[in-house]
N, CA, C and O atoms as a Tripos MOL2 file, in Angstrom:
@<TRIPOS>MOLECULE
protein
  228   227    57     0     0
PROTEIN
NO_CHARGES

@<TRIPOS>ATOM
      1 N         -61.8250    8.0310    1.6530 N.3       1 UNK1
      2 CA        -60.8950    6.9400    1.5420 C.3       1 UNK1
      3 C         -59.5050    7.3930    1.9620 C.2       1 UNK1
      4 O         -58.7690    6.7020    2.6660 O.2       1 UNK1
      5 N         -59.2060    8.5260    1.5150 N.am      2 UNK2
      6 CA        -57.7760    8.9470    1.8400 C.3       2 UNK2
      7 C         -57.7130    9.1540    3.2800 C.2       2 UNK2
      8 O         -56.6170    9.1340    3.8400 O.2       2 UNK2
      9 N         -59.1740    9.4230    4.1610 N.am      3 UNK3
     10 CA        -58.5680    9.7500    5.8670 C.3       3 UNK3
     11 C         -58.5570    8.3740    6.4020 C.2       3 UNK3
     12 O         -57.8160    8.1220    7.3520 O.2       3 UNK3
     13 N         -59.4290    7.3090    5.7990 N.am      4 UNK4
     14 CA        -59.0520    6.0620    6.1940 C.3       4 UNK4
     15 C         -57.3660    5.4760    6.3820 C.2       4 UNK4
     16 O         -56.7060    5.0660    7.3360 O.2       4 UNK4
     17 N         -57.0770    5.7200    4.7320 N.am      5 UNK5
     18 CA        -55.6640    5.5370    4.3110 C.3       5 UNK5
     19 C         -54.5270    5.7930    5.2100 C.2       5 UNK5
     20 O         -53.5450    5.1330    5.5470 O.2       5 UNK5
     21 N         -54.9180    6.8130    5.4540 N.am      6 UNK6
     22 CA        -53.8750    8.0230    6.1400 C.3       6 UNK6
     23 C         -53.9910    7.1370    7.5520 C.2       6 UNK6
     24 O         -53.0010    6.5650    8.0080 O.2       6 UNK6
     25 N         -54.9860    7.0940    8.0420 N.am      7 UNK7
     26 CA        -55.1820    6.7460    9.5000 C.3       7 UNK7
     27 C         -55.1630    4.9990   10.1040 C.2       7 UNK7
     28 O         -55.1910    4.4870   11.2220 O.2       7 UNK7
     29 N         -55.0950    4.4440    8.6010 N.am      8 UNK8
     30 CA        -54.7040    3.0390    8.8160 C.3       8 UNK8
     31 C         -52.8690    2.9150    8.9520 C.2       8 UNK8
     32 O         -52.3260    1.8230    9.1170 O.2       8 UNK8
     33 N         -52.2300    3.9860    8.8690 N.am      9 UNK9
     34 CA        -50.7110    3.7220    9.0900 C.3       9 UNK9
     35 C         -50.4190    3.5860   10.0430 C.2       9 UNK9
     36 O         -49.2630    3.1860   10.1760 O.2       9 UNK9
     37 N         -51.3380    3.8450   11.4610 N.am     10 UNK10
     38 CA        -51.0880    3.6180   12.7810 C.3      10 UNK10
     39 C         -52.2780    3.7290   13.7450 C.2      10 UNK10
     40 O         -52.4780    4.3230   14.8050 O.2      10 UNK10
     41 N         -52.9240    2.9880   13.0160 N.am     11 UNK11
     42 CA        -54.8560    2.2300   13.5250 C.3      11 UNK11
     43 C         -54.3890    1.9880   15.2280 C.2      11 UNK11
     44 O         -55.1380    1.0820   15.5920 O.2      11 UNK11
     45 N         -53.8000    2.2510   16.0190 N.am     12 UNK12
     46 CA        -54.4000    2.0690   17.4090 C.3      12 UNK12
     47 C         -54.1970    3.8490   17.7540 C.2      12 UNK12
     48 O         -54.9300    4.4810   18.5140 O.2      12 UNK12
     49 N         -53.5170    4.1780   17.3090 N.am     13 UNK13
     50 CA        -53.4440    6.1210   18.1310 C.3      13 UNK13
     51 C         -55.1900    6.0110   17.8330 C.2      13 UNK13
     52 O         -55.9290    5.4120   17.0520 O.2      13 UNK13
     53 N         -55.3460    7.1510   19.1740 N.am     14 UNK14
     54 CA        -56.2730    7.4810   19.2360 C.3      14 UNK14
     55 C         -57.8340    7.9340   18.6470 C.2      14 UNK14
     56 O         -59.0070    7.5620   18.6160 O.2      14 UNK14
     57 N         -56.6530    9.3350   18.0850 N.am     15 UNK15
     58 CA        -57.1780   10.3000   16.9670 C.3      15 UNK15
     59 C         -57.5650    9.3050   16.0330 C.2      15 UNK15
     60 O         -58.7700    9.1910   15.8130 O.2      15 UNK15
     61 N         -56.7360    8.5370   15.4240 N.am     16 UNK16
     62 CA        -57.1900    8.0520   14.2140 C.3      16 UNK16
     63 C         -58.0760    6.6400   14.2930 C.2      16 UNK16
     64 O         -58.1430    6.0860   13.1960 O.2      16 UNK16
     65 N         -58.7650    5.9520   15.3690 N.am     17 UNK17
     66 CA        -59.5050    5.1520   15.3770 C.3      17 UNK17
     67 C         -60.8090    6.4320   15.2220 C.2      17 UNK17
     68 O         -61.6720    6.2430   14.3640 O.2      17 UNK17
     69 N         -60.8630    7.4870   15.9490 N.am     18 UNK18
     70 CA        -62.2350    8.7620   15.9030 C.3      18 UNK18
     71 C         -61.9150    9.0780   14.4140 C.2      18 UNK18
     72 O         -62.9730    8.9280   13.8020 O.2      18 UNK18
     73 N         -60.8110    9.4920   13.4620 N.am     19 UNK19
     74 CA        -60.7930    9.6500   12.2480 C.3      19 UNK19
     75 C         -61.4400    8.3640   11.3540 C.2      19 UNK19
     76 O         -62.2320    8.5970   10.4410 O.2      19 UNK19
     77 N         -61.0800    7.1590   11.6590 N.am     20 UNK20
     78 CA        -61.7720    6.1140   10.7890 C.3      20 UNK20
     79 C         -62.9630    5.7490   11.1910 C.2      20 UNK20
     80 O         -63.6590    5.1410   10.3780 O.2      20 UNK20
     81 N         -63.5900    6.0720   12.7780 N.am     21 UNK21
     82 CA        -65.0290    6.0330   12.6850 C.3      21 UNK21
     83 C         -65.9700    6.6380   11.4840 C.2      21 UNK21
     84 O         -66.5880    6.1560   10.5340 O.2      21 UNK21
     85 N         -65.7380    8.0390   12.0620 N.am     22 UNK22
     86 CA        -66.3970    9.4380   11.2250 C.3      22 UNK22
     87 C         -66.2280    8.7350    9.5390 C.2      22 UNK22
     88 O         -67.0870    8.6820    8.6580 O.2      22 UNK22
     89 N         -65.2200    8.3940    9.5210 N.am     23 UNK23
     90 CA        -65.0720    8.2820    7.7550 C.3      23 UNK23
     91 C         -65.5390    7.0060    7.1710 C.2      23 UNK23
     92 O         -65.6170    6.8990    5.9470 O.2      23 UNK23
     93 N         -65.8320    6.0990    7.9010 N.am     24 UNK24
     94 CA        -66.8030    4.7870    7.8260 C.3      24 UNK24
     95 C         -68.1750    4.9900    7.9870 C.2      24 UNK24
     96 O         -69.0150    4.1800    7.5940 O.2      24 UNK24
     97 N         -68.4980    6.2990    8.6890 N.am     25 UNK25
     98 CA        -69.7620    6.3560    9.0510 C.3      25 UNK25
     99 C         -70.4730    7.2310    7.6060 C.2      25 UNK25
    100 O         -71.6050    7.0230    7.1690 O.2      25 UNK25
    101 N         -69.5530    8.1460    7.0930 N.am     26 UNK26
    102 CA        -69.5680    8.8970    6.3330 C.3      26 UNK26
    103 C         -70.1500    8.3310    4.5260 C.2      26 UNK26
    104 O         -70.9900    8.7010    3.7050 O.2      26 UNK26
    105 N         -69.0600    7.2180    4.6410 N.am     27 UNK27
    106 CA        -68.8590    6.3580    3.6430 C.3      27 UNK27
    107 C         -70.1170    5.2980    3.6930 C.2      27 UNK27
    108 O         -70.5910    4.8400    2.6540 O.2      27 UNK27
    109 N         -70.5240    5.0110    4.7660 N.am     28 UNK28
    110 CA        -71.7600    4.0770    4.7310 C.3      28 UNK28
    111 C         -73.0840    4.8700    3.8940 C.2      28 UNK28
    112 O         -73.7710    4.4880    2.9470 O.2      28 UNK28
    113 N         -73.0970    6.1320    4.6960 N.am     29 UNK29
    114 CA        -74.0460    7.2450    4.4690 C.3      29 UNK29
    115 C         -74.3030    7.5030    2.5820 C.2      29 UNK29
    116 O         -75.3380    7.4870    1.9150 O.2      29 UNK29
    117 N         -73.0950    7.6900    2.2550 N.am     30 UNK30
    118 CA        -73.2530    8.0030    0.5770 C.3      30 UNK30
    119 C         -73.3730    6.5060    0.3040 C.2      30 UNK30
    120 O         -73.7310    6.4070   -0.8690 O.2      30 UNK30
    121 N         -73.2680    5.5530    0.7330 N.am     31 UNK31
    122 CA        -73.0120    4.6170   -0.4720 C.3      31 UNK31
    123 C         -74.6180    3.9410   -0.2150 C.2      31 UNK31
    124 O         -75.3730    3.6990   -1.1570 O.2      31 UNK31
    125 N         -74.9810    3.6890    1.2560 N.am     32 UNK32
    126 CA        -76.5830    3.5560    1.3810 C.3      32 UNK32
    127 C         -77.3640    4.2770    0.5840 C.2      32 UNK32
    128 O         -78.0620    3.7410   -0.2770 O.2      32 UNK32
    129 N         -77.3280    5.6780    0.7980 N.am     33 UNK33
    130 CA        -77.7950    6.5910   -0.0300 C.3      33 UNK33
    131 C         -77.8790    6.5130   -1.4910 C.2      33 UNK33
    132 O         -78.5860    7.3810   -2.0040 O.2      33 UNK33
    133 N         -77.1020    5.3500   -2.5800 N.am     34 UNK34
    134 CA        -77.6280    5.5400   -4.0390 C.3      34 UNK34
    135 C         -78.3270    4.3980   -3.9350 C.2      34 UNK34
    136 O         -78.2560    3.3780   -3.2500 O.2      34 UNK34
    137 N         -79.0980    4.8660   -4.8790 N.am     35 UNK35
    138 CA        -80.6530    3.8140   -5.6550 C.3      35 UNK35
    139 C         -79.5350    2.9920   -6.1650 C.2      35 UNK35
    140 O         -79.1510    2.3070   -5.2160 O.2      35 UNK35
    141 N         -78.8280    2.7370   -7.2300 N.am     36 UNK36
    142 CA        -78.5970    1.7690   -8.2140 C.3      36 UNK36
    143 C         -77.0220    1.0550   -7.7340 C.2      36 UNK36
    144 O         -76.1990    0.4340   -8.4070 O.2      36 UNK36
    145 N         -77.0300    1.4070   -6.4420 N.am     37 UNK37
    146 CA        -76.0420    1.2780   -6.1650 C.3      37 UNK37
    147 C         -75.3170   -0.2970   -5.7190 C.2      37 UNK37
    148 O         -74.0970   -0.2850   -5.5500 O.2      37 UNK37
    149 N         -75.9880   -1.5020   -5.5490 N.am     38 UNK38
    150 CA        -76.6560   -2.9870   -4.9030 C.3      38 UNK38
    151 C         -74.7110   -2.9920   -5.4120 C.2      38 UNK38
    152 O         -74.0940   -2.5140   -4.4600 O.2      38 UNK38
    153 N         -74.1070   -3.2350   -6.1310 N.am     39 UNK39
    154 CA        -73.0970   -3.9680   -5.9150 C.3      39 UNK39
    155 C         -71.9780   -3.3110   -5.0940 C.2      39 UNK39
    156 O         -71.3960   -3.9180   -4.1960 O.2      39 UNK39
    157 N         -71.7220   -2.1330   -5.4180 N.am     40 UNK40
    158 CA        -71.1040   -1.0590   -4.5460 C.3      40 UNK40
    159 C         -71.5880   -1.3440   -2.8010 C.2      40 UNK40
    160 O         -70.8070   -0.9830   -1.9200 O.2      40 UNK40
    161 N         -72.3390   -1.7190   -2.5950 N.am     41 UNK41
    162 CA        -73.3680   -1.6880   -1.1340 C.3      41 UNK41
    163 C         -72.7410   -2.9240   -0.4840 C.2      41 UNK41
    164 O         -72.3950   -3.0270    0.6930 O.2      41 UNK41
    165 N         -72.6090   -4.2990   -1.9310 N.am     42 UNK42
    166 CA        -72.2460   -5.0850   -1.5690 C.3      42 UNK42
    167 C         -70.6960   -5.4830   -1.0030 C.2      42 UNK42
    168 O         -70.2770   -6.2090   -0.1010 O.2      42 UNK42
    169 N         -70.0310   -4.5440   -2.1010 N.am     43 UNK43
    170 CA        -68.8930   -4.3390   -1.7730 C.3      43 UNK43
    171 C         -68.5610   -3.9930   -0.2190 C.2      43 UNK43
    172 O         -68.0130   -4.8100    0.5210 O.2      43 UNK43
    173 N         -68.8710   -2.9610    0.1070 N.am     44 UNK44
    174 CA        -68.9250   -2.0140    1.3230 C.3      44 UNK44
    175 C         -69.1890   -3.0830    2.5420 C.2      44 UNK44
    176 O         -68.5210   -3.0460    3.5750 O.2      44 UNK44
    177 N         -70.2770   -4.0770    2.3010 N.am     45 UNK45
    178 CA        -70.3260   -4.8610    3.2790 C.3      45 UNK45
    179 C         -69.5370   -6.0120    3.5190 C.2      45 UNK45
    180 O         -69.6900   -6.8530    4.4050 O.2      45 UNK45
    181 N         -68.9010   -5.9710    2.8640 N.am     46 UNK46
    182 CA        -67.5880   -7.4120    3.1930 C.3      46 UNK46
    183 C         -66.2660   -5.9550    3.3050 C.2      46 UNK46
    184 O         -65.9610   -6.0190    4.4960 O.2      46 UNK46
    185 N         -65.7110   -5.1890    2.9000 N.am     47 UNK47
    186 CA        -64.8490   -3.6460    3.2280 C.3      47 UNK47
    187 C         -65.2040   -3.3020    4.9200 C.2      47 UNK47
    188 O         -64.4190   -3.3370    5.8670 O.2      47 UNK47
    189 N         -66.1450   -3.0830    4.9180 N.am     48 UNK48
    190 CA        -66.5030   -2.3390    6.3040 C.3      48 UNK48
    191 C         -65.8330   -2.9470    7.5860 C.2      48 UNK48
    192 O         -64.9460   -2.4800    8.3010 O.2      48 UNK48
    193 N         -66.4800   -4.0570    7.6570 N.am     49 UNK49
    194 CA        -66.0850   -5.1400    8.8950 C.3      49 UNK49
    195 C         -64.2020   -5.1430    9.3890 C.2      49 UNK49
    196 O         -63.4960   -5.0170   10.3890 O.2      49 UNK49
    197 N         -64.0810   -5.4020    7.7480 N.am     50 UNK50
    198 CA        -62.1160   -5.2490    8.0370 C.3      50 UNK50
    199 C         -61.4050   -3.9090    8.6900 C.2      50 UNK50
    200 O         -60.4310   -3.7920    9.4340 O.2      50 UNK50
    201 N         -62.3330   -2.9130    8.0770 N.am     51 UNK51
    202 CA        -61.9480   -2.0220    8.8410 C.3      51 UNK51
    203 C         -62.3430   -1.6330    9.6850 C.2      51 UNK51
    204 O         -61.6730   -0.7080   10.1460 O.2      51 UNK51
    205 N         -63.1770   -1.8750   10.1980 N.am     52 UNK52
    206 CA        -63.4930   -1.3020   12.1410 C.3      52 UNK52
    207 C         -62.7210   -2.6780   12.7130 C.2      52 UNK52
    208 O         -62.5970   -2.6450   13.9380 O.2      52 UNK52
    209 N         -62.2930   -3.6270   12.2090 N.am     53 UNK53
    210 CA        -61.5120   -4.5170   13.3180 C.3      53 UNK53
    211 C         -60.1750   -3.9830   13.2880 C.2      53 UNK53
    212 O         -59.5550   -3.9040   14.3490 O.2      53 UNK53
    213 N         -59.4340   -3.4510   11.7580 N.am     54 UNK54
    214 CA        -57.9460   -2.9500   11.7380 C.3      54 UNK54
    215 C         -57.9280   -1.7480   12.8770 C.2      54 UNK54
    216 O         -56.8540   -1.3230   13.3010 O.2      54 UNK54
    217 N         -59.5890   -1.0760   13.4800 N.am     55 UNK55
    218 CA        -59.2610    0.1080   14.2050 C.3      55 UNK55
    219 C         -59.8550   -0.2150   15.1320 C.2      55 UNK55
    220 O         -60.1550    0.8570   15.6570 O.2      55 UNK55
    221 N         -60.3410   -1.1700   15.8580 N.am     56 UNK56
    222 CA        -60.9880   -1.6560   16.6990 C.3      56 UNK56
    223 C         -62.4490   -1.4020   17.7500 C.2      56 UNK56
    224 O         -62.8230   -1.6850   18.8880 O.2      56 UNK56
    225 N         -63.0310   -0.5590   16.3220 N.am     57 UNK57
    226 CA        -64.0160    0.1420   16.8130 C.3      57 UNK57
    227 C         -65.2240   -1.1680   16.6300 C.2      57 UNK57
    228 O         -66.3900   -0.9850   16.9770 O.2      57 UNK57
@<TRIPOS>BOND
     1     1     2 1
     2     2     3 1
     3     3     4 2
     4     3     5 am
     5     5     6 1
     6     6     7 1
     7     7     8 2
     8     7     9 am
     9     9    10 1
    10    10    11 1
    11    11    12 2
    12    11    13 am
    13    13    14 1
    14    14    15 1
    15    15    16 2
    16    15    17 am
    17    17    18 1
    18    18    19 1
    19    19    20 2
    20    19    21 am
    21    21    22 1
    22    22    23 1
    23    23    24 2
    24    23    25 am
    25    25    26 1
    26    26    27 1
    27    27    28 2
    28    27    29 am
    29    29    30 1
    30    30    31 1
    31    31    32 2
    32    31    33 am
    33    33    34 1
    34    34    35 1
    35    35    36 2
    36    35    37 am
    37    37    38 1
    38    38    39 1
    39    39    40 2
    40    39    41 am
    41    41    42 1
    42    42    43 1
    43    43    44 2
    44    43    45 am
    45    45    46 1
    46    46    47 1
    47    47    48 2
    48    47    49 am
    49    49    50 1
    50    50    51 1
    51    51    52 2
    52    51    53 am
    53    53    54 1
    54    54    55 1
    55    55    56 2
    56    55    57 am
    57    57    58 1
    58    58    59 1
    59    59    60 2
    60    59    61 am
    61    61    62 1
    62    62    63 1
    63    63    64 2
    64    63    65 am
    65    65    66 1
    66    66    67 1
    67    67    68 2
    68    67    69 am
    69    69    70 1
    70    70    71 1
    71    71    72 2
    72    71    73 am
    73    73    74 1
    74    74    75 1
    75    75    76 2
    76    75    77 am
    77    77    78 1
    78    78    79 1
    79    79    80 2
    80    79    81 am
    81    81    82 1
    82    82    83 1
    83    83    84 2
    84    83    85 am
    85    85    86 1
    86    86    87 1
    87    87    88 2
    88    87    89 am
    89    89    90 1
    90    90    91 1
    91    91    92 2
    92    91    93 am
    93    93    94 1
    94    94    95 1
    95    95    96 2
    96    95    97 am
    97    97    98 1
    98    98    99 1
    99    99   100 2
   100    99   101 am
   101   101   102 1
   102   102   103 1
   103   103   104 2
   104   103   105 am
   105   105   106 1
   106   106   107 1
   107   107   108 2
   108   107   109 am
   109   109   110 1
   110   110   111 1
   111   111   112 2
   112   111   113 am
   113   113   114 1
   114   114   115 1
   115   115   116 2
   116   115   117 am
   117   117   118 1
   118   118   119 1
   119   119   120 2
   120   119   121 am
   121   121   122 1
   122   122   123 1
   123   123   124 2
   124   123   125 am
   125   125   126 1
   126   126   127 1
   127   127   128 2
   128   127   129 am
   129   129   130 1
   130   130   131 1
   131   131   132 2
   132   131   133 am
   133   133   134 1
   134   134   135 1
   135   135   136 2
   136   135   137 am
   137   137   138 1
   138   138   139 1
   139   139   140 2
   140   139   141 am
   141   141   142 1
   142   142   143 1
   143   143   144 2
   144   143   145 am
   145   145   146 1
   146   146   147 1
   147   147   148 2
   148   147   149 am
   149   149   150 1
   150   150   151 1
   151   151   152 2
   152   151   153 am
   153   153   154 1
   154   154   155 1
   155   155   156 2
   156   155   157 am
   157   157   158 1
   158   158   159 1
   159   159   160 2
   160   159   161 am
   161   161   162 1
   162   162   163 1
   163   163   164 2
   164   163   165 am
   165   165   166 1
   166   166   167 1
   167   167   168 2
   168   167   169 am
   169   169   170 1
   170   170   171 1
   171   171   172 2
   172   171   173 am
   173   173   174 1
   174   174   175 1
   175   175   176 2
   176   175   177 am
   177   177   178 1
   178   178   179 1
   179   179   180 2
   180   179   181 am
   181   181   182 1
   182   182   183 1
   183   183   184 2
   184   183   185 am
   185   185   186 1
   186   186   187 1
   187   187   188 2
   188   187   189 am
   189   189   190 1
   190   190   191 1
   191   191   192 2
   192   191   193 am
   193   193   194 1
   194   194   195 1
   195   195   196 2
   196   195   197 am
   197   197   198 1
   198   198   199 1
   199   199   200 2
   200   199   201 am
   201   201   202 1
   202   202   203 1
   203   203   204 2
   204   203   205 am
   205   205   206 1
   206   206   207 1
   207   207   208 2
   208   207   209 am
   209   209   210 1
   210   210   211 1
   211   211   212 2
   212   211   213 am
   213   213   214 1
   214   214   215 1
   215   215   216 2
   216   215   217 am
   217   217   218 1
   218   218   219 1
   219   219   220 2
   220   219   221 am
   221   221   222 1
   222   222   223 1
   223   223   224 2
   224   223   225 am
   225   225   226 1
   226   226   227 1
   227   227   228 2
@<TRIPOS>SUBSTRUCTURE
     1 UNK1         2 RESIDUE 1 A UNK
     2 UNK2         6 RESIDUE 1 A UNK
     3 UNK3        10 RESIDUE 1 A UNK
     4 UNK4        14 RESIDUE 1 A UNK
     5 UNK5        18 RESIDUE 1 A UNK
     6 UNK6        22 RESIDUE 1 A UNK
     7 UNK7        26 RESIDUE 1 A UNK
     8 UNK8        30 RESIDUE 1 A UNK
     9 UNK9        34 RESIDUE 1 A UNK
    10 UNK10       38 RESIDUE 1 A UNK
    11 UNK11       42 RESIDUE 1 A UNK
    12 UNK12       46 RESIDUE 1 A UNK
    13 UNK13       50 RESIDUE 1 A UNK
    14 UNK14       54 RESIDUE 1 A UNK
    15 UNK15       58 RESIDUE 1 A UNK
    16 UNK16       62 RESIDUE 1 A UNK
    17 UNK17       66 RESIDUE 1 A UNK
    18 UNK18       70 RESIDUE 1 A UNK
    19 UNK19       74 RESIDUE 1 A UNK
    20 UNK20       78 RESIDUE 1 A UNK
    21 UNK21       82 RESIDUE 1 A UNK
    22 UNK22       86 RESIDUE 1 A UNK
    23 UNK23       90 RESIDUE 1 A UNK
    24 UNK24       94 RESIDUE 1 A UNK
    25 UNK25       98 RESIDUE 1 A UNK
    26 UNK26      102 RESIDUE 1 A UNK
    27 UNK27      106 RESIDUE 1 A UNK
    28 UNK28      110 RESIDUE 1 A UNK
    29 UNK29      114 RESIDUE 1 A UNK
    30 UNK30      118 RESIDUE 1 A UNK
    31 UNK31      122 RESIDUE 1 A UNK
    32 UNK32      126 RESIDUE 1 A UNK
    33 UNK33      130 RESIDUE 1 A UNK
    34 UNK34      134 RESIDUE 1 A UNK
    35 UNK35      138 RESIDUE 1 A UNK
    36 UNK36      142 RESIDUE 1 A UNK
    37 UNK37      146 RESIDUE 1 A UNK
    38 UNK38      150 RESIDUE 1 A UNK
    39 UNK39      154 RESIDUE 1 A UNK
    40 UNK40      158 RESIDUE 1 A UNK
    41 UNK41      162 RESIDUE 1 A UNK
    42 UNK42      166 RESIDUE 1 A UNK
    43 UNK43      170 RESIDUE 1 A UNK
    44 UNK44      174 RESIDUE 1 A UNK
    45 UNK45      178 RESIDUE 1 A UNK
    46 UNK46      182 RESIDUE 1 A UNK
    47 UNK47      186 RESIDUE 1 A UNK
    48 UNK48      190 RESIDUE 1 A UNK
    49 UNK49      194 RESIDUE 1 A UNK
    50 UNK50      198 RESIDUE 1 A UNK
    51 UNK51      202 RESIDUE 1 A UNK
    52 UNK52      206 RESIDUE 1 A UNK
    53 UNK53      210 RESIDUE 1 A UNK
    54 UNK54      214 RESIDUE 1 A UNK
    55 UNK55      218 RESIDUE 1 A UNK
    56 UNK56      222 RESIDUE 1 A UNK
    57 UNK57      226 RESIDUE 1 A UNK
């Protein structure tokens, strides 16, 4: 969350659209990954979208 953070202060540089990929991809990974996890998952899927458009991936 914090390299998101960090890298949403200026979402078109480069580096940091490849920094908020990796860390969306990262973040999908653990949160798919728990069993009991259905509202957290749910969360993530209305979260996610906003942020690959703030970085335009």
């Amino acid at each position: 969350m914090k390299m998101l953070a960090d890298a949403g202060k200026n979402p078109q540089e480069k580096g940091n659209q490849k920094v908020a990929k990796r860390a969306t991809t990262m973040l999908k990974g653990i949160i798919v990954g728990l069993p009991t996890a259905a509202t957290l998952f749910e969360a993530w899927n209305k979260v996610q979208p906003l942020i690959t458009k703030l970085f335009g991936l």
